[in-house]
C-alpha positions as CSV (number, residue, x, y, z in Angstrom):
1,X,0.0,0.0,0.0
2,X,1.1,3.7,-0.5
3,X,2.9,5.0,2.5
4,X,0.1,7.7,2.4
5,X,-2.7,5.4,2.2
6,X,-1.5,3.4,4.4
7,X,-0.7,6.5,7.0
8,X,-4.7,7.2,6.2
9,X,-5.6,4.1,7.3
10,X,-3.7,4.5,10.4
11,X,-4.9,7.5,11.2
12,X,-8.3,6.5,10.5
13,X,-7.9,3.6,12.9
14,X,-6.2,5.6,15.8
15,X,-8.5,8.5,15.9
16,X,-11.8,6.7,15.0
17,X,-11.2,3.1,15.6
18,X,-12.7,2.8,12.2
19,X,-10.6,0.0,9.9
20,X,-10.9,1.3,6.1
21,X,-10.7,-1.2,3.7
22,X,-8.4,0.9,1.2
23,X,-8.3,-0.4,-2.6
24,X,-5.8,0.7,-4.7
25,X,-6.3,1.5,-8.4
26,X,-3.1,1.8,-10.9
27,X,-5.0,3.3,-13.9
28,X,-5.7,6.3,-10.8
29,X,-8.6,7.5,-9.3
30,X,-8.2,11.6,-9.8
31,X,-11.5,11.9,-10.9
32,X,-15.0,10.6,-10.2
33,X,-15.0,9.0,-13.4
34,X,-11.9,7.6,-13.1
35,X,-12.8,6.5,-9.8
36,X,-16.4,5.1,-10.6
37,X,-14.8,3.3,-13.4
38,X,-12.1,1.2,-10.8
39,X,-14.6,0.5,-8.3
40,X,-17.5,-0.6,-10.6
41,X,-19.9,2.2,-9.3
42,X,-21.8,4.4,-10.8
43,X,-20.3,8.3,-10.5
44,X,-23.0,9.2,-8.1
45,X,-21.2,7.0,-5.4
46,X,-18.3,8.8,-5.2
47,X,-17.9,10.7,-2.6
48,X,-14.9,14.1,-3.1
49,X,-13.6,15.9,-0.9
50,X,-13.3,19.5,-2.3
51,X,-11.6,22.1,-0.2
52,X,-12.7,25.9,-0.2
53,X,-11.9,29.0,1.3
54,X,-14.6,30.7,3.1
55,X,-13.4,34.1,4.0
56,X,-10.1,33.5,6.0
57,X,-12.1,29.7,7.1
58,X,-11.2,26.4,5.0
59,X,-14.1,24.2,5.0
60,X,-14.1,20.6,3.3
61,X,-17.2,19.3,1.5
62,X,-17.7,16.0,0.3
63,X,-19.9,15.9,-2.5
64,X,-21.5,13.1,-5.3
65,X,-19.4,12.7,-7.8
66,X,-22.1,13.1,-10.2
67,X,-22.2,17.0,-8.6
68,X,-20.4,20.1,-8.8
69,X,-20.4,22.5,-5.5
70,X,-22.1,25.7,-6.1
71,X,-20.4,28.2,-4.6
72,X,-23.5,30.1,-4.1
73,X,-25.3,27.7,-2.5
74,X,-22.0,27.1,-0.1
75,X,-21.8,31.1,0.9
76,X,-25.6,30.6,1.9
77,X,-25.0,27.4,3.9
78,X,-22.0,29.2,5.5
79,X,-24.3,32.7,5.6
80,X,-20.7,34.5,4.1
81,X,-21.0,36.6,1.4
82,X,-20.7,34.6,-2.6
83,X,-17.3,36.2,-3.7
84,X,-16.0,35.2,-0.5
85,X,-15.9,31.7,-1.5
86,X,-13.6,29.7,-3.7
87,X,-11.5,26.8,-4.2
88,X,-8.8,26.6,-1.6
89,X,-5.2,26.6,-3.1
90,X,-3.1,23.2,-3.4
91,X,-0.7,24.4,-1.3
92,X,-3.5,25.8,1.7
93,X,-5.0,22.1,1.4
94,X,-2.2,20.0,2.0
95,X,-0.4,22.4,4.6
96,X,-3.6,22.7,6.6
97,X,-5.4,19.2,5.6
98,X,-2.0,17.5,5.1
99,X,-3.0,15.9,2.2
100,X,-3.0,16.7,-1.3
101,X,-5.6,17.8,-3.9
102,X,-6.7,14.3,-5.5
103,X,-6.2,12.3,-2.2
104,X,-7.8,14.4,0.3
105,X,-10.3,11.7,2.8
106,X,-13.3,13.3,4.2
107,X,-11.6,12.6,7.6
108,X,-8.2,12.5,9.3
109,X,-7.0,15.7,8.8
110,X,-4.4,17.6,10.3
111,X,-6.3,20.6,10.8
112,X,-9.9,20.9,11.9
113,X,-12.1,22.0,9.2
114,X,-15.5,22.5,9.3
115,X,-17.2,19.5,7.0
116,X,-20.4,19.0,5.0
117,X,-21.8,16.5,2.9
118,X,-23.7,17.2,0.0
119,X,-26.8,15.5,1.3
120,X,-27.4,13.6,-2.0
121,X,-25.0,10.8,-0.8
122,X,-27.2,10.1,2.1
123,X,-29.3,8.4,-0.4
124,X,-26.7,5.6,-1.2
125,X,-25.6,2.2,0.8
126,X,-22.1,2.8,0.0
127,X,-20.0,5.6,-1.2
128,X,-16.6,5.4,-2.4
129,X,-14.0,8.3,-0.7
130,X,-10.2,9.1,-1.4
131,X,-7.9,7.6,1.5
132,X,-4.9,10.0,0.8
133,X,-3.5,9.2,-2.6
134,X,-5.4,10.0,-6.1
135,X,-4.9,6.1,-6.8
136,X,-6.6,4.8,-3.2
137,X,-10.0,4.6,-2.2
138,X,-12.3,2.9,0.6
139,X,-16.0,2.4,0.3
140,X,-17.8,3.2,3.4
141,X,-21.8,3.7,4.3
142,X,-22.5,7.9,4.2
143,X,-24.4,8.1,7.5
144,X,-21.4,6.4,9.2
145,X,-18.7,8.8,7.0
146,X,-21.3,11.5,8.4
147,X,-20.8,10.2,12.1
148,X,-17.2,10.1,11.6
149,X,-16.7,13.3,9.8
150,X,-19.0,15.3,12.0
151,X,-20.2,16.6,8.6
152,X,-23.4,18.6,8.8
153,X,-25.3,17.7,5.4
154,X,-26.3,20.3,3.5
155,X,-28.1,21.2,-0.2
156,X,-24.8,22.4,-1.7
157,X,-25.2,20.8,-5.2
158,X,-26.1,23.3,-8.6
């Protein structure tokens, strides 16, 4: 396994006591497509974890792969102003999430950081998540990535 996959997994165990079952994928997993495509699923199962800048704040939120964020609808869930919000930077995500862009999990990371989850993948049995490289993933049940995650769910979907 990846040393970073394998340090998510770790982690995931020390600070949840929650055992990941990480698959990795040669071909990559950088996009839901990609990703849908390795683990046999359709795109709405996979689960990204997008960070943005909310005024000085970086929040993650882990959205269906078959979505994109609308910022718009972020700033109102957040109640900041729209041109306050944007895609955090690659080098903002991985110094304060520690992970990079690709391979950030919706848990474990360094930093605290608000979380929300697009509330479409609380419709699905399983959804597939990144476990800290763009090549691994682990498929996990959304309520229980919401119980882990602390993630408040929220209509964040155009």
């Amino acid at each position: 396994m990846h040393p970073r996959a394998e340090a998510f997994a770790e982690a995931a165990r020390d600070r949840y006591g929650f055992d990941p079952d990480v698959h990795q994928f040669d071909a990559g997993t950088r996009t839901a497509e990609a990703a849908a495509r390795a683990v046999g699923c359709d795109v709405a199962g996979i689960a990204s974890s997008l960070a943005f800048e909310a005024g000085e704040d970086l929040v993650v939120v882990v959205t269906s792969g078959a979505n994109r964020v609308s910022e718009s609808r972020l700033a109102g869930v957040l109640g900041v102003p729209e041109d306050e919000v944007g895609m955090a930077d690659a080098d903002r995500v991985k110094s304060e999430l520690g992970w990079s862009i690709g391979g950030v999990p919706p848990i474990c990371h360094d930093a605290p950081a608000p979380v929300y989850l697009d509330e479409t993948l609380l419709d699905l049995d399983t959804v597939w998540a990144a476990a800290g490289t763009p090549e691994a993933v682990f498929p996990i049940d959304p309520r229980r990535l919401r119980e882990l995650a602390d993630a408040t769910p929220a209509a964040v979907a155009e």
